[in-house]
C-alpha positions, -999 to 999 in steps of 0.1 A, spaced: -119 -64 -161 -128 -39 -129 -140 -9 -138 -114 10 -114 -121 50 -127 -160 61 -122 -166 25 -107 -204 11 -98 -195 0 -64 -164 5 -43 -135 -19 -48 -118 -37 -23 -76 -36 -22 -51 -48 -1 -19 -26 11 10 -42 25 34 -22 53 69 -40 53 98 -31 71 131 -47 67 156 -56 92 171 -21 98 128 -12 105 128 5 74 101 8 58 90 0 17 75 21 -6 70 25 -41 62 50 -63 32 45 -81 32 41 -117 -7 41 -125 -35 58 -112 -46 69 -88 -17 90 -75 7 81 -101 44 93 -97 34 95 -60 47 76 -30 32 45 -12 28 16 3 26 -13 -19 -7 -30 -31 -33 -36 -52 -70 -47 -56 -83 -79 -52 -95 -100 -79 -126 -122 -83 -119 -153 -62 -87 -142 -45 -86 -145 -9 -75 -111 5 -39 -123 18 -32 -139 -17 -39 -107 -35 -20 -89 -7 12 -114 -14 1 -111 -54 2 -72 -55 36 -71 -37 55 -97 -53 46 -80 -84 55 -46 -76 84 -58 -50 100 -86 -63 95 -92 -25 80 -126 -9 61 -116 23 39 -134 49 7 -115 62 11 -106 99 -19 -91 112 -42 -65 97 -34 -27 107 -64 -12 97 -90 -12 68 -92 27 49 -114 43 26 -99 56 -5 -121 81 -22 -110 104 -49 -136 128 -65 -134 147 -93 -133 186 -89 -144 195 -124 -172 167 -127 -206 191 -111 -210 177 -76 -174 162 -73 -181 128 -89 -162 97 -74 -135 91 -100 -120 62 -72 -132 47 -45 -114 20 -26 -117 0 7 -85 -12 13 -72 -33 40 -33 -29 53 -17 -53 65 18 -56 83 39 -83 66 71 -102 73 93 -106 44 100 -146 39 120 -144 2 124 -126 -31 148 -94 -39 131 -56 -36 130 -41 -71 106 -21 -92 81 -40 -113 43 -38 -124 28 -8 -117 57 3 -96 77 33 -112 103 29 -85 107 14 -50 126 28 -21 131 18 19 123 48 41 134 51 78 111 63 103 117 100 101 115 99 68 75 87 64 69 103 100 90 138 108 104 147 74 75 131 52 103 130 27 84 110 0 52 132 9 34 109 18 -7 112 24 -17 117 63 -34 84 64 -8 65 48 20 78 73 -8 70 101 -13 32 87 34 31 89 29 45 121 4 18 138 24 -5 115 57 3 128 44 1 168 28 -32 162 57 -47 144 83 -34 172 57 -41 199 53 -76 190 90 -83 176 74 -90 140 101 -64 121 112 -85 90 
């Protein structure tokens, strides 16, 4: 098993952006950490011999109940957490993560796995409002999601 907290090397995840036919789109509210009982995109790390779409399709079948197809890759993120009370801020997480935009091809959206809950969020929701307060690059990685999706007709 992956050391995930206080790790020897960076792990590598997958985050899936999925919007549904109204261009909503899903999040979940995480129910491990890091940022458990926050909101998100759904996702997951990568495990040993797992191409990156099959963990991505993995990760959000199992927190989704949702059957998506990869798209096209909206952008690859560093996720680092430190520790404040460790002396010099020690990395308690540290992912690279690649988002993609996926099309949803089956399944029905529920809450499962590490999910706590799942809900679809219109656009001013994740953008104007940040109604599930959401963190800045995670509304960025919607945003560029949402334009390519609607730019290129991909939106469920």
């Amino acid at each position: 098993m992956t050391q995930r907290e206080y790790p020897a090397t960076p792990l590598v995840g997958v985050g899936g952006v999925v919007f549904d036919f109204e261009g909503r789109v899903l999040l979940i509210r995480r129910g491990t950490e890091p940022r458990k009982g926050l909101w998100s995109i759904p996702g997951g790390l990568v495990e040993l011999g797992e191409s990156l779409t099959d963990a991505l399709k993995r990760e959000i079948a199992e927190e989704s109940g949702l059957i998506v197809e990869p798209v096209a890759i909206i952008e690859v993120v560093d996720r680092i957490y430190t520790d404040e009370s460790a002396q010099g801020g020690r990395v308690r997480f540290h992912y690279v993560i690649v988002d993609y935009l996926c099309r949803i091809v089956g399944g029905e959206a529920k809450a499962g796995d590490d999910a706590a809950e799942i809900s679809w969020a219109d656009r001013a929701e994740w953008n104007r409002t940040n109604l599930y307060g959401l963190e800045s690059i995670t509304v960025k990685v919607i945003e560029n999601g949402w334009k390519m999706a609607y730019a290129s007709g991909e939106s469920a």
